[in-house]
C-alpha positions in Angstrom: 0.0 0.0 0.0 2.7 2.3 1.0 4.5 1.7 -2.4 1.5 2.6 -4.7 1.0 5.9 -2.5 4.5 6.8 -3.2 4.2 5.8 -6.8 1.1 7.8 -6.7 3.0 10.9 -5.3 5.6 10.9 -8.1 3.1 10.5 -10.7 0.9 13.6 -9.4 4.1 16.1 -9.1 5.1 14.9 -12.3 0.8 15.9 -13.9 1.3 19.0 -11.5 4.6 19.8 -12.8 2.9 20.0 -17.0 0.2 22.1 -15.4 2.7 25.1 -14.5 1.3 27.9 -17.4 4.2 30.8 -18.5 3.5 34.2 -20.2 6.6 33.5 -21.9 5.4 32.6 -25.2 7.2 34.1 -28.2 5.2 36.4 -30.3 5.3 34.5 -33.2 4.6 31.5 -31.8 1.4 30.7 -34.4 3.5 31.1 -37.3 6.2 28.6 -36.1 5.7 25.4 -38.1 7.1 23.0 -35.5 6.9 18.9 -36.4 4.6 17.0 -35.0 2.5 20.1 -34.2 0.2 19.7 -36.8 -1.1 22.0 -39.3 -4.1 24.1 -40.4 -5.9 23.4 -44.0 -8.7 24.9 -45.4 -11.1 23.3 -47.4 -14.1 25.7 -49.6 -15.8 25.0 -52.4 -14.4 26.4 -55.7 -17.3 29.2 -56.2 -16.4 30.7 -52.8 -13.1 32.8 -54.3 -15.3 33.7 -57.5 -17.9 35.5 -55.4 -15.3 37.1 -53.0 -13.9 38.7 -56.5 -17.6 39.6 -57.7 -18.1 41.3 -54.2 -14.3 43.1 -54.5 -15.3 44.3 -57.8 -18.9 45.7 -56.8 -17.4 47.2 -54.2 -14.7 49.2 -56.6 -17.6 50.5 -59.1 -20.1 51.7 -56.1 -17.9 55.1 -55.4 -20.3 56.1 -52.3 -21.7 54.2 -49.2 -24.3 55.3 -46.1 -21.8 56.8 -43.6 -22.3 59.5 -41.2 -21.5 63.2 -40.8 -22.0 65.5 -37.7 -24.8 68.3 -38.2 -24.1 71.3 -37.2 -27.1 73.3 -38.6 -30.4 73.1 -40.3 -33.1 75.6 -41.1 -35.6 76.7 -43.4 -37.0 80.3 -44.0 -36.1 83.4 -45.6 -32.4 83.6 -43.3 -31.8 79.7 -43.6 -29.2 80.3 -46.5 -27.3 83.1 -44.8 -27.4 81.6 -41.6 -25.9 78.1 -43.1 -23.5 80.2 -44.7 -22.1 81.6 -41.4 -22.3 78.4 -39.6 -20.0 77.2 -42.3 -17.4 80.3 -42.2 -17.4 80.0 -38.3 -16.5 76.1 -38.5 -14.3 76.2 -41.2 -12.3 79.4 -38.8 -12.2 76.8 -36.0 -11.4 73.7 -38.1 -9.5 74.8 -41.2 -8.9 70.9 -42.2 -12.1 69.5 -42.0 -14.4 69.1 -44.9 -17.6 71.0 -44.9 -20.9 70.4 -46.7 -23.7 73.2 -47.1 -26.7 71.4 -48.8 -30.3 72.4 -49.6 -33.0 70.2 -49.9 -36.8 72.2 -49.9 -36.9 73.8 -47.6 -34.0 73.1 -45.2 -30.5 74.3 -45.8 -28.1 71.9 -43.7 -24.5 72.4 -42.7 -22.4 68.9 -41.9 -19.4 68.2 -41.4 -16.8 65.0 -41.5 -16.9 61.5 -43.2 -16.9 58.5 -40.7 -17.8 54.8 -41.3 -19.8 54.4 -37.8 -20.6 56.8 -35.3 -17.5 55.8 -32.9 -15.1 57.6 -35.0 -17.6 60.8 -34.9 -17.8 61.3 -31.5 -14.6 62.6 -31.0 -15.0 65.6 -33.2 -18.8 65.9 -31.8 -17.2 66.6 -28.3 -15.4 69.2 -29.5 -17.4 70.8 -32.0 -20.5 71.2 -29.5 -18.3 74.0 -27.0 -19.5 76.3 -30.0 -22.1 74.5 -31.7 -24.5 73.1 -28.6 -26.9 71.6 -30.9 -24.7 69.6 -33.2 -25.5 65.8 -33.2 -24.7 62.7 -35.9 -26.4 62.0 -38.6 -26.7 59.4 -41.0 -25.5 59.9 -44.6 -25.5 57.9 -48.0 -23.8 60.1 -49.6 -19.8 59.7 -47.8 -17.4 59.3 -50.8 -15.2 56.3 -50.7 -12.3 58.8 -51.7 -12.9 61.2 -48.9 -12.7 58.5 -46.0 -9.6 58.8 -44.5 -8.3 55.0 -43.7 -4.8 55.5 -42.4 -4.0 55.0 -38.8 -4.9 57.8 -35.9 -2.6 59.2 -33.8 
């Protein structure tokens, strides 16, 4: 009895022992094609690359997509142009770099500003924009060019 508890003992400190995890992993460690390690293959169906190339191409030809912009004014009446006009002045005094869009649609005349993908990346210029322009708030729009979207990386 006393021998298979000791046997036990040794067998449990040796499981214990290749429980012990480490942070030390290296940070390519997925790329590292070690033998015996196996190795990932993926199987799809021969249609699935064509319509991955359709949907790149559609996407090339379609030069707009629904987006959103932040609103900083809109109004209808006989002052509505005017007034757009110097909401526009003003923002562009404050924000030299940012892009700008006075629109009329009967009967409103609408100032915006910025072209973002979701409303996450708005709300950084919304917090700033609304110490002079209280009643500023994002808006959907179908209308963000493709070219205008700035993809690179933010600081």
């Amino acid at each position: 009895m006393i021998k298979f508890i000791v046997v036990f003992m040794i067998f449990v400190s040796f499981v214990a022992k290749g429980q012990i995890v480490t942070n030390e992993l290296p940070t390519d460690w997925v790329q590292q094609n070690v033998p015996g390690e196996g190795e990932v293959v993926i199987h799809q169906e021969p249609g699935i690359d064509f319509l991955l190339d359709t949907h790149i191409e559609m996407n090339k030809r379609h030069r707009y997509f629904d987006g959103y912009r932040i609103q900083l004014y809109s109004g209808s009446g006989q002052r509505a142009k005017h007034s757009a006009m110097d909401v526009k002045a003003k923002l562009l005094e404050l924000y030299p770099d940012e892009k700008v869009y006075l629109s009329f649609t009967a009967p409103f005349w609408r100032v915006r500003v910025g072209n973002y993908r979701n409303k996450n990346e708005a709300l950084e210029l919304l917090g700033k924009l609304r110490k002079k322009f209280p009643n500023a708030y994002i808006v959907k729009d179908g209308k963000i060019k493709l070219d205008d979207l700035y993809l690179g990386e933010t600081e």
